[in-house]
N, C-alpha and C positions, 0 to 999 in steps of 0.2 A: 802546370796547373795546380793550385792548392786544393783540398780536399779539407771541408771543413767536418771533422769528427769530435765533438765536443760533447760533456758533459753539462747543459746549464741550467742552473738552479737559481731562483728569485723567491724572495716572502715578500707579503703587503700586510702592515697592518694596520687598521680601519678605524679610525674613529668617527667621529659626532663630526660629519661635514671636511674631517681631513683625511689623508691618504699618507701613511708613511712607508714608503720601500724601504728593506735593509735586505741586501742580497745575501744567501743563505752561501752560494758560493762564487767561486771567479768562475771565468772557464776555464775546466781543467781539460787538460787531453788524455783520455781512458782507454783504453781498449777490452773489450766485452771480458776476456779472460784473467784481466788485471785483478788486483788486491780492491782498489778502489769501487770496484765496479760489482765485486763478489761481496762488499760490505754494504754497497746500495743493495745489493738485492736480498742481504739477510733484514736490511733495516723493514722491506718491504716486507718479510715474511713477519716479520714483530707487527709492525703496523696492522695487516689484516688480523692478527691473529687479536690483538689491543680492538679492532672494530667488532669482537665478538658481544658487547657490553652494549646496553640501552641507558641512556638517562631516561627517567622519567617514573612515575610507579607503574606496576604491573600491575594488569586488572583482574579485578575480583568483583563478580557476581555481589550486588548489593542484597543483602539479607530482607526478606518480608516475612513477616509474621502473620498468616495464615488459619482461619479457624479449620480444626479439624473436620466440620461437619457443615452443611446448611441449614440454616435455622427453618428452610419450608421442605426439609429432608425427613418426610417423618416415613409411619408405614403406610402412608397412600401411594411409598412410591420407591421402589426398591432400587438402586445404584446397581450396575452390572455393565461397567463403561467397556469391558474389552467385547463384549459381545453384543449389545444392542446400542449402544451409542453409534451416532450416525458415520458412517464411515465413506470415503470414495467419494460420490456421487448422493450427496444426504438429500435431495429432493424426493429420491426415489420411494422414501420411505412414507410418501401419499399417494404412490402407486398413479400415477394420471402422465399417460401416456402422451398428450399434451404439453404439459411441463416439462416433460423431458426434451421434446424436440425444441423448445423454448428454450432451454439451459442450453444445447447445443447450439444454439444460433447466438447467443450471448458469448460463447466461447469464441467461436469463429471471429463475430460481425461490430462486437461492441466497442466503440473507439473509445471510449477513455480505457476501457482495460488496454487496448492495443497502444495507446497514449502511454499507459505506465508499467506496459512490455520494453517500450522502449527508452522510460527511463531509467529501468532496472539496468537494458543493455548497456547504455551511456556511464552509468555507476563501476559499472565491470572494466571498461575501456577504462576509466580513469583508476581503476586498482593497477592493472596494464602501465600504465603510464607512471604511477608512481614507482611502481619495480624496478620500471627501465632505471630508474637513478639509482640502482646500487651496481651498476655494469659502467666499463667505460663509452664514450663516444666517439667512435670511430669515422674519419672523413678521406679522401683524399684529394687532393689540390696539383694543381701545375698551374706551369706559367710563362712567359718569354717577356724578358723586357730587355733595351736597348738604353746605354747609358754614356756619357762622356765626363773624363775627368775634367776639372778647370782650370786645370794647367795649358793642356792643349788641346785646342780647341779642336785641330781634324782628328783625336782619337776618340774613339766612341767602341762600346766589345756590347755585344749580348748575351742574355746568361738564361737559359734553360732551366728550368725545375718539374719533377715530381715527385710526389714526396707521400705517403701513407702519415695520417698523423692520428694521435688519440691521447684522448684526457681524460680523466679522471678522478671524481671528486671521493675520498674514503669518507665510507659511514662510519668513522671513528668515535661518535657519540651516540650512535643509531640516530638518528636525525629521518634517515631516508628510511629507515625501518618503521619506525612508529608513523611514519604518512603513509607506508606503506598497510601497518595494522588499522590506523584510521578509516582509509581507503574500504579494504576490507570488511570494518565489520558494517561500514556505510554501505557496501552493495548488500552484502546480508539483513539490513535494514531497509534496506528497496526492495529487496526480495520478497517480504514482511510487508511492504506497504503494497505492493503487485496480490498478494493471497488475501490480503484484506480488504482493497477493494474488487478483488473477484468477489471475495464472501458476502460484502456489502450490495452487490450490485445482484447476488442471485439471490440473496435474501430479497432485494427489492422487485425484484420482478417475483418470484416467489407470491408475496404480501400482494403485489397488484394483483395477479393474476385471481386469485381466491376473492380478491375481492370482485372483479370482474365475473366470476362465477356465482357468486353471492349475490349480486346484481340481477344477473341473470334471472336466479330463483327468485329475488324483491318480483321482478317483471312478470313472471309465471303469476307469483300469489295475485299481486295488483288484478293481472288480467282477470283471474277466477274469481275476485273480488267485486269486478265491475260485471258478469253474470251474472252474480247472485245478486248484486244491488240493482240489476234492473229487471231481475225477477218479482225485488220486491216494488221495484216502481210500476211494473207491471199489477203486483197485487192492489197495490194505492190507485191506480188507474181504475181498474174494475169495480172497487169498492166506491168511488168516485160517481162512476159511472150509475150505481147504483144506487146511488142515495146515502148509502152507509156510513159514509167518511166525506170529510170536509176538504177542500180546497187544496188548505195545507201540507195535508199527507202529501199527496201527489209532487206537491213543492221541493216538500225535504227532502221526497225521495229521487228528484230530479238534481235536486243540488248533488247528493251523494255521490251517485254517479258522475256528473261532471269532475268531482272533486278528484274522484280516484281516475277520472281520465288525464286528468294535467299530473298528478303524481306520477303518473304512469311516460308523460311526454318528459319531464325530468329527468326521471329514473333511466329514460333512453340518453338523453343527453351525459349522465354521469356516465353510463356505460362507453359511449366514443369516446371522451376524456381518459378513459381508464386503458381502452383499445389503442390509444394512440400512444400512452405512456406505454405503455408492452413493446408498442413498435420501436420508438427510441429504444429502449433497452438492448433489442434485440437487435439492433443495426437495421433496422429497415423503413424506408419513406413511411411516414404516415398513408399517404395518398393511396399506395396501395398494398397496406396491411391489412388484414380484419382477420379475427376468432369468430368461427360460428358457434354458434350455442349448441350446449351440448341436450339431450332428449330427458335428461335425467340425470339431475348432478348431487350424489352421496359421496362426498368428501372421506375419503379415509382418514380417519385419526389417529396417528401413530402415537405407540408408549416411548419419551423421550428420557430415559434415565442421566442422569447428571454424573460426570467425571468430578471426583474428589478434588476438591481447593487445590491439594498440591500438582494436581495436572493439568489443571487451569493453565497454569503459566505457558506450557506445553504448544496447549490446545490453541489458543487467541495468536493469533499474527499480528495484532498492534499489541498486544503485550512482548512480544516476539521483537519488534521497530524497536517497543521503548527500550528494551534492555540493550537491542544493539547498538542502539544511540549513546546508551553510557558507556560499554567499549569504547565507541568513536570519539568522542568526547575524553575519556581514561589516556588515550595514545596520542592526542593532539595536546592535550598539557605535557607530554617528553617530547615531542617536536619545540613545544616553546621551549622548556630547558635546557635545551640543545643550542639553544640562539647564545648561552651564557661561553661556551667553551669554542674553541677555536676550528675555524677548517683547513684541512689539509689536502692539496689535491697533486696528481701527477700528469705531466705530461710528456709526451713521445713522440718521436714523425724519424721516419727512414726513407730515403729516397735516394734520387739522381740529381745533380746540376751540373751543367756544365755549358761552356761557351761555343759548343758543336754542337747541333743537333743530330748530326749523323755517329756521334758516338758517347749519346746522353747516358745509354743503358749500360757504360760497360762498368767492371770494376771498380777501376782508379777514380770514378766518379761519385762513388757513392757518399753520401752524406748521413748522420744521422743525429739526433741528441734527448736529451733526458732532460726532464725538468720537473721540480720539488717545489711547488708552492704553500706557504703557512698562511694564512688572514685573524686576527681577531679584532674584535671589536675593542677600545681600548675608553669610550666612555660614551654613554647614549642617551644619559641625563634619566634615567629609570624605564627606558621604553621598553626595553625585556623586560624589567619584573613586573609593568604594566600588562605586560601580553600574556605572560603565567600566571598573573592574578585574573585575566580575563579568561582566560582555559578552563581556570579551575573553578570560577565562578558558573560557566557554562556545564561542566560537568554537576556541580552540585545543582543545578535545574536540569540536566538529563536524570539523574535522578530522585529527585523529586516527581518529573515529570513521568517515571518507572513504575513507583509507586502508587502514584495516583491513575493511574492505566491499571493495575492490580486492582486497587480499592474499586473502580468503577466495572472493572468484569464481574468483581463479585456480588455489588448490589447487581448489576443486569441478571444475572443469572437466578439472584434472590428474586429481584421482581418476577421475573418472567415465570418461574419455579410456582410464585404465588397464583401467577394469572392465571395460568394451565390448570391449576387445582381449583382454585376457586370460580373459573370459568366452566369448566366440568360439572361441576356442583349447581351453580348457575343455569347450565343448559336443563339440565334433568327439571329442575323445579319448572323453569319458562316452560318445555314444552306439556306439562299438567296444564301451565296457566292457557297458555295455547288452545291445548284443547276444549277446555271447561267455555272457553267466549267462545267456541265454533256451536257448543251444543248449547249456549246461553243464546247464541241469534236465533237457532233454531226453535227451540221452545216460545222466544218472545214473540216471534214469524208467524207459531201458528196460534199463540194465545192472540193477537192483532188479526189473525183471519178472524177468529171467534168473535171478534169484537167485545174481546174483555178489559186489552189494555188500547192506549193513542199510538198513533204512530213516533211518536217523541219517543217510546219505549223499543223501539225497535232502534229508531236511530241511536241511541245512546249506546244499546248492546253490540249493536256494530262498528261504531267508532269504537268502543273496546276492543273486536278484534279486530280490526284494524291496526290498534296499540300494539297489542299482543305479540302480530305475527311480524309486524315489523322489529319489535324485539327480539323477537326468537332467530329472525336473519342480522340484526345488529350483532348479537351474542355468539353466533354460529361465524360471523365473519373474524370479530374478536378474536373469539376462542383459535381459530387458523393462523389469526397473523402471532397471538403470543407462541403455537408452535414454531412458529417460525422464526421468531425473536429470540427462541429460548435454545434453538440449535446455533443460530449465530451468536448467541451468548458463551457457549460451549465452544465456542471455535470452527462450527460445522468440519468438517472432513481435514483441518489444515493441520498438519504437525509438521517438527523439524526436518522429517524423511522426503515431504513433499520441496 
């Protein structure tokens, strides 16, 4: 019985639509201890040792130029990011034991975050997956087939096989490294876009909900509104009744109340709009979601100090994406350069054949051999340097793309920085204004009892506060959603560590 124990070795080299073999060797017959066989496996140890090198550039952090300071950074507001900047759990810091179990059911229940859990996952596997390519691939095979030569026609022999076999392609140019860095800083960029849309989506419920609270108090004032105006329809009535006062009074005073009744049926319908968007947030059927109103809503307002421009970067998780996207984009232009130089790969199988199956496994039977294959490309009419010019063009719009993710954290955080002050400022003035139309109705109320001024004078002072107060809850909601604007401008809670 022959024993076939051989060395064999094939190159292919590739061109534009042809295929040229030139065999690297014959078969030789080696035996593992031979001269031949101790020069393959120094050649082997050169080889990995030669696949320690990358093509391609190594990345470097693209430079931004940064102002030291915020331009709405004066002394209304003192920076002190390691200790009062929002940390953990930043909702907390408006204290409403409500929003917190709100932020918890968003964690749990909310599917697009659970949507972009899971493409973070899928990001990972495919880092996993790139790896595998710098390990060989291990399989094993058998087999029985039954065969006649054509000389003579009754002879026919069967031949048995199993065989362990493995190949191996060497990352001799890093090729499989840099899709492996690719890979990489891509899940790290998923990662980054998974803390962003958390941040985004608790900022939005966040923004609803205050607003939803703010509703609430519109609904309070309206109601208290429409007492007092049918006090004074009351008063118009009597005077009416009296002789005093003409027709009209009674009219206007009828309208009024009407008026702030349908505000009032509105003002209910924005509030289930705004109840039901909670619900989506929060993972739950609209149908049977609801907030009850709370007895008395004073909104805490917390002091939001701003982390210095250079910790910005830090802070934002889509500044976080874009940077890793220009990694990704850095390591996928050495994958294309890698397409210019040649691949090398090796293959192996050791096993049994033999024309008994009762004595497949023994010694005399074993088979085994070696194989060295080269490929290059030898002309592709420019399609490599077309694909490295297209790498590199993508990188230089990842960063672009870096940069302007930079320039727009800083205006948000400038706007927002402005709003929070100048909303502040804003509210203290509105609620004088406020108050001054509550004692403006009143005076007018009783100068109209007197029968000094028309009832036009009443109406007028009333639809002012009316103005007023619906300003001072415009301003009061404002002012909530730019805190809130102005922590997710700062990155709310996200750093590198999460």
């Amino acid at each position: 019985m022959n024993t076939d124990k051989s060395f064999m070795g094939s190159g292919r080299l590739r061109s534009h639509g042809t295929n040229l073999t030139r065999g690297l060797s014959a078969f030789i017959r080696v035996d593992p201890c031979s001269s031949v066989f101790q020069r393959f496996t120094l050649a082997l140890g050169t080889v990995a040792a030669l696949a320690g090198c990358a093509v391609g550039p190594n990345y470097e952090k693209p430079e931004i130029a940064q102002p030291q300071k915020y331009k709405e950074f004066g002394d209304w507001l003192v920076a002190n990011p390691n200790d009062a900047a929002p940390k953990g759990e930043w909702w907390k810091v408006f204290r409403d034991p409500v929003l917190d179990e709100l932020m918890r059911l968003v964690e749990v229940d909310n599917q697009n975050l659970s949507a972009a859990e899971a493409r973070y996952g899928a990001a990972r596997a495919q880092v996993a997956a790139a790896r595998a390519g710098l390990f060989p691939t291990i399989g094993l095979t058998g087999g029985a087939n039954r065969a006649k030569s054509s000389g003579d026609v009754n002879a026919s022999a069967t031949r048995y096989t199993v065989a362990l076999e493995a190949q191996w392609e060497i990352d001799l140019w890093g090729r499989v490294r840099r899709q492996v860095e690719a890979g990489s800083a891509g899940a790290e960029a998923s990662a980054a876009d998974l803390e962003n849309l958390r941040l985004s989506i608790q900022a939005e419920l966040a923004t609803s909900y205050f607003q939803l609270r703010v509703t609430d108090t519109a609904m309070d004032v309206l109601q208290q509104l429409i007492v007092a105006f049918r006090r004074s329809l009351d008063i118009a009535h009597n005077r009416y009744n009296a002789g005093v006062a003409a027709k009209v009074d009674v009219v206007q005073a009828e309208a009024q109340v009407r008026s702030m009744e349908a505000q009032l049926i509105d003002t209910r319908a924005s509030r289930a709009q705004l109840e039901n968007a909670i619900g989506l947030l929060a993972g739950r059927p609209a149908s049977s979601f609801s907030l009850g109103k709370l007895p008395q809503y004073d909104p805490h307002m917390p002091d939001v100090p701003p982390g210095l421009p250079s910790t910005l970067t830090q802070r934002r998780p889509d500044i976080a994406a874009a940077e890793r996207r220009v990694a990704q984009a850095n390591a996928e232009v050495g994958v294309a350069q890698a397409a210019y130089f040649p691949s090398l790969s090796l293959t192996g199988s050791t096993g049994f054949a033999s024309s008994s199956l009762s004595n497949l496994f023994s010694v005399s039977n074993r088979v085994w051999s070696l194989g060295l294959g080269l490929a290059e490309t030898l002309l592709d009419f420019g399609a490599r340097g077309a694909q490295v010019d297209i790498t590199r063009a993508q990188y230089d719009e990842s960063v672009a793309n870096y940069r302007q993710a930079v320039l727009t954290a800083l205006q948000e955080v400038e706007t927002n920085l402005a709003a929070v002050h100048w909303l502040t400022e804003e509210v203290k003035v509105q609620e004088d204004a406020t108050r001054l139309a509550r004692e403006s109705v009143q005076l007018t109320l009783n100068q109209y009892k007197a029968g000094i001024v028309s009832y036009v004078n009443v109406v007028q002072v009333q639809s002012t506060q009316l103005s007023e107060e619906r300003s001072r809850l415009q301003l009061l909601g404002r002012r909530l959603a730019a805190e809130v604007a102005l922590i997710k401008a700062l990155g709310g809670d996200w750093s590198p560590a999460t």
